[in-house]
N, C-alpha and C positions, 0 to 999 in steps of 0.2 A: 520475506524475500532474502537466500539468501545468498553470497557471492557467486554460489555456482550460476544461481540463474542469469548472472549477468555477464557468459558468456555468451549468451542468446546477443544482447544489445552489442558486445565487442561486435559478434558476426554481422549483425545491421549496418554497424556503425562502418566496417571495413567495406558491405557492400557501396556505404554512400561515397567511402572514398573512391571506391574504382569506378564508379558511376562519374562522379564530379570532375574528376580528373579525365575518365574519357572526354566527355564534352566538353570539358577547357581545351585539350588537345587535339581535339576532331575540329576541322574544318569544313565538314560534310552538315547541313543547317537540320536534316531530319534527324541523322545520327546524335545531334546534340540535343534534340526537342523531346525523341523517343528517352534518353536521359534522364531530363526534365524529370517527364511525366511519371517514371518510374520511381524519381528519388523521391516525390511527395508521396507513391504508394508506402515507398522506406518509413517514413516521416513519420505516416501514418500509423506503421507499425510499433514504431517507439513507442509512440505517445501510448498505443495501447498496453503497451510492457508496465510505462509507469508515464502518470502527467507531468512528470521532471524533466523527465527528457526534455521537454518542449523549448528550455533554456539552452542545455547542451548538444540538441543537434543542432541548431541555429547559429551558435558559434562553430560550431566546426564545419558546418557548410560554408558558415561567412570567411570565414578563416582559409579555405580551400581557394575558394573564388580568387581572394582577393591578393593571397599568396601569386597564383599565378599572372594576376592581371599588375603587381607593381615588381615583379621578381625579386620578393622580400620574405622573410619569413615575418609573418604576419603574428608575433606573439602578442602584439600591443592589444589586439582586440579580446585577450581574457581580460587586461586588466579593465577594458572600458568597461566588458559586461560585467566587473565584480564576483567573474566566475574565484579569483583565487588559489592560484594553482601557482607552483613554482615550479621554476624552469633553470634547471641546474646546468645544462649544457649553453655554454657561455655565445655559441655561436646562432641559437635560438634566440638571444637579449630582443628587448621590443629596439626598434627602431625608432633616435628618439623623433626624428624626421614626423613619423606617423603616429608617435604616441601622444602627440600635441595635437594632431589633425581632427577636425569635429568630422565624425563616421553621419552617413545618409541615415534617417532613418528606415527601417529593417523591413521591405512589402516585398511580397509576391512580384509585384509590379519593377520595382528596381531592382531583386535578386537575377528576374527573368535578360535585366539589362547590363547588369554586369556578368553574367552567366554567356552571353552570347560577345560582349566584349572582345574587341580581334588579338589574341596574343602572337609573338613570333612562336617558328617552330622552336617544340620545345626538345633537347638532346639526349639520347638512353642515359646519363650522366645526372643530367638534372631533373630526368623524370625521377629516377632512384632516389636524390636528394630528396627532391619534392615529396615520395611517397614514403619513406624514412621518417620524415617531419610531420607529416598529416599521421600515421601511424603514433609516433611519441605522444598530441597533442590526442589523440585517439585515448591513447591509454591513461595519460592525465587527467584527461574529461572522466571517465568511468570510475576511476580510481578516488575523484572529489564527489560523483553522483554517490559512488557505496558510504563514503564517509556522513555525507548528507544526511542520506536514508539512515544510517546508523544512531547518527545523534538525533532525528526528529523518533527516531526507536528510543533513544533513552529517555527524550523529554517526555513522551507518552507514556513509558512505564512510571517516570516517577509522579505524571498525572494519574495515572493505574494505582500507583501507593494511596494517594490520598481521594480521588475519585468517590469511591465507596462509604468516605465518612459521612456520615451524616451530619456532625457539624462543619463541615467546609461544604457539603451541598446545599447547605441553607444560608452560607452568605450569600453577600449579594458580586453580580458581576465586578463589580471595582474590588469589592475586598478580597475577591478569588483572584483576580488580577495579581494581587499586593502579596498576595500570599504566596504563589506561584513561583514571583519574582524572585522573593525571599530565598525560597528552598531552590534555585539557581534553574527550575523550566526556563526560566528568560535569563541573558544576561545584564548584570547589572553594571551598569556607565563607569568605566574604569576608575576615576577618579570621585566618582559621586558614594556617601554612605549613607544616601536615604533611599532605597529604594523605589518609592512613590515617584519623585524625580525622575526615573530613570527609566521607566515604563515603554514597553516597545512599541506602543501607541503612537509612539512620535514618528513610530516608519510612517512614509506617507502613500498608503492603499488609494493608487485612482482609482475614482469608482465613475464611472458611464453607464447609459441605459441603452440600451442597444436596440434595432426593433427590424426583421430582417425584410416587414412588409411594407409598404407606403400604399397611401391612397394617392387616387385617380385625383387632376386639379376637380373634375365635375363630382368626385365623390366627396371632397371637401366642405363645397359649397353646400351639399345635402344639410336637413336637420339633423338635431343630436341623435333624435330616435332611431332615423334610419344608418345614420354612421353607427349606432352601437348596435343593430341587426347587422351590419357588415364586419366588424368587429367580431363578434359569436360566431356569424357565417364562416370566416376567415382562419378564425382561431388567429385573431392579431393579439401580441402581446409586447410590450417594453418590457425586457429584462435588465436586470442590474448585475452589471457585472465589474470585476475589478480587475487596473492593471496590475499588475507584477512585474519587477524588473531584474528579479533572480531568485536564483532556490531559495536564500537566504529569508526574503519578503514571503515566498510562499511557504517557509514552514511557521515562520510567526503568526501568516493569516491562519492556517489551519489549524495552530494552535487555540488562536484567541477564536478560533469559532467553537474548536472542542468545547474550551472552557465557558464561553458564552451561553450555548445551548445545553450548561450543566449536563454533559455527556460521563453515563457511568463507562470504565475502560476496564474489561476485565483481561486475563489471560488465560487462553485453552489449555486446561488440563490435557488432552491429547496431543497437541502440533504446538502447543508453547505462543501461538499467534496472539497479538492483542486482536482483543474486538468489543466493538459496543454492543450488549445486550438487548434484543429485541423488545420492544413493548407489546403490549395485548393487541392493539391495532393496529400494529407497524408503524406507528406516528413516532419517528425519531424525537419527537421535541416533548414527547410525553415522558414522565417519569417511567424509566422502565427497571425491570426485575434485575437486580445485581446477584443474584443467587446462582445463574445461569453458567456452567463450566464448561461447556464448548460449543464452537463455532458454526457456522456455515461454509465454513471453508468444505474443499472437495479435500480427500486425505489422502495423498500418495497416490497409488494410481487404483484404489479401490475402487471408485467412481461412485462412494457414498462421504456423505461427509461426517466433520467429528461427532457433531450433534447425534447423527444415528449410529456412529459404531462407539463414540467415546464410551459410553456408559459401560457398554459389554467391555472394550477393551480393559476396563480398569475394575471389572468384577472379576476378569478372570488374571490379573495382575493380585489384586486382592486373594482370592483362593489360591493363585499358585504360591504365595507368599503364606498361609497359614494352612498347619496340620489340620484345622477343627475344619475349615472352611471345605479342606479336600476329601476330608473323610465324611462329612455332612452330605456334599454333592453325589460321592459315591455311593451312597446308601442310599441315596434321593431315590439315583435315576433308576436301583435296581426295584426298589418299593415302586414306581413308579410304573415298572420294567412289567413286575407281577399283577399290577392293577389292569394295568391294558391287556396283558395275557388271559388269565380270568377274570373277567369283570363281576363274573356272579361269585365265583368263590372269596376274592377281595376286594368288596363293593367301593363304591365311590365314598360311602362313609366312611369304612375304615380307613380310606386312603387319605382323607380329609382329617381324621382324630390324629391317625398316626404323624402326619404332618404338621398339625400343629402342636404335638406333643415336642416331636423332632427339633423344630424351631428353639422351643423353650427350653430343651435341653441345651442344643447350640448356646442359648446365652448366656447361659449357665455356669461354661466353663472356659477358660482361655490357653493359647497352645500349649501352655507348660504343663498343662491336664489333659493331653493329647489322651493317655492310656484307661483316665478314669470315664472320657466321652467315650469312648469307645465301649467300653465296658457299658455302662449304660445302653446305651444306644443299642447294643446286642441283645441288650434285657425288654427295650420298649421293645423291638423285631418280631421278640419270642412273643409277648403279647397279643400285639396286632396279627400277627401271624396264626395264632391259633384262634384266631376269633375270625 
């Protein structure tokens, strides 16, 4: 991903302003609801851009709201969420009023209640201000997302560097952990010089089970047998899932599960992308082929991906880059040329000797022998030709 595309999220991100700010400033209760519903479609869109988002539109809707509802510039609330972001314009400073205040926790349910919260009218003056400030805090947000994505790009490549050995895929999860550390994937505790100590383990990943069905109180009561036929029936499940409480947390998890599920991390020789290499069965957790040099990615707007063109692309990078390789191809396709023209005069046999003769001469010589392949090559021709 890279900065271009995240003038997509700018454009998002401006639509959530104009949206949020409408329905602060409407007094009309549809005109605010129709808002609403449209900024979760916003929302949803992010998140599909990238699952990071999910930190940074949250603060800048929260941020928007609440901007309007205490007529403050609301910068206190990066520093609660630990978004980290500096704010150089001296008349953004958090307020220290609100930067000691414990924040509601963050639901649908109380956004919907501060969102509809009665503000005075608000003046062409202080709309401007106001959307001036949501805009900075706009750019700020993106500006720390690219940064993010950047650095969990560099801890991945340098999991890419050693990924592939086989003796670091044969430690075990603690000593990859330790190892990691070391070569600076994790940071190590400012003051601490044993790394072990210092392990990002200590972040603290909630973890909950979620389950999004419940049974009936009379389906309770049932036996086990028939609650586990309702269960199959149902397709009921408890998932386990983790909180996060900034990008920070979520590139450490995604980290430690790389490394966890000993994932090889290669990079596409075509698009330069990392990616983890497919196994036989598509069983991520199995040992898969590191040999693999491009991706599944779609490539530019070909509408095939690297996987299917890389190979070609980098045969014909390869022949345009060597005499032997172009002068080989040109004699191929004309020997080829004459086989499918007459098939009885230049059987399929001789187009098979003559080509593997061809081949072995190929390897024979290298391009600084451009003149003596040639030569040859003119001589196999005369050959196969008269036969």
């Amino acid at each position: 991903m890279d900065n271009k595309e995240f003038e997509k999220l700018k454009n998002m991100y401006s639509q959530l302003i104009e949206l949020v700010s409408t329905a602060k400033e409407s007094d009309i209760m549809d005109e605010k609801l129709d808002c609403f519903f449209k900024m979760f479609q916003i929302v949803r869109a992010c998140l599909e851009f990238s699952p990071y988002t999910h930190f940074y539109t949250q603060i800048l809707i929260d941020i928007i709201v609440k901007t309007y509802n205490t007529k403050t510039f609301r910068t206190d609330l990066l520093f609660k969420s630990q978004i980290g972001v500096l704010i150089e314009d001296s008349k953004y400073y958090p307020d220290e009023f609100y930067r000691d205040l414990e924040e509601d926790e963050y639901t649908p349910e109380i956004l919907l209640i501060k969102w509809n919260e009665e503000i005075e009218k608000v003046s062409t003056k202080k709309h401007n201000e106001y959307m001036k400030f949501f805009e900075t805090i706009k750019d700020l947000l993106i500006e720390n997302l690219i940064e993010k994505k950047t650095d969990l790009k560099e801890r991945l490549e340098l999991i890419s560097k050693y990924s592939n050995n086989s003796l670091v895929r044969n430690l075990s999860v603690p000593e990859k952990l330790f190892l990691y550390e070391t070569k600076r994937v994790f940071d190590l505790h400012y003051f601490n010089t044993k790394p072990a100590h210092a392990l990002f383990l200590d972040t603290k990943f909630k973890i909950k089970y979620i389950c999004d069905t419940e049974l009936s109180r009379e389906e309770r009561k049932l036996d086990v047998d028939k609650i586990v036929d309702i269960i199959k029936e149902k397709n009921i499940v408890a998932e386990e899932v983790y909180e996060l409480e900034n990008a920070e947390e979520q590139i450490f998890f995604e980290l430690f599960k790389v490394i966890q599920n000993n994932f090889v991390i290669n990079k596409c020789e075509n698009c330069g992308r990392l990616f983890i290499p497919a196994t036989t069965n598509n069983n991520p957790y199995q040992k898969a082929r590191n040999d693999q040099k491009y991706c599944n990615n779609l490539y530019l707007d070909t509408g095939k991906t690297c996987k299917e063109i890389g190979a070609t692309n980098k045969h014909k990078e390869k022949v345009e880059d060597s005499p032997i390789l172009k002068e080989f191809n040109k004699e191929y396709k004309k020997i080829y040329a004459r086989h499918y023209k007459q098939p009885k005069a230049f059987s399929e046999k001789n187009f098979k000797q003559w080509s593997k003769k061809a081949i072995e001469l190929r390897g024979s010589y290298n391009d600084s022998q451009i003149e003596e392949f040639k030569m040859e090559l003119r001589k196999l021709n005369e050959i196969y030709c008269k036969k």
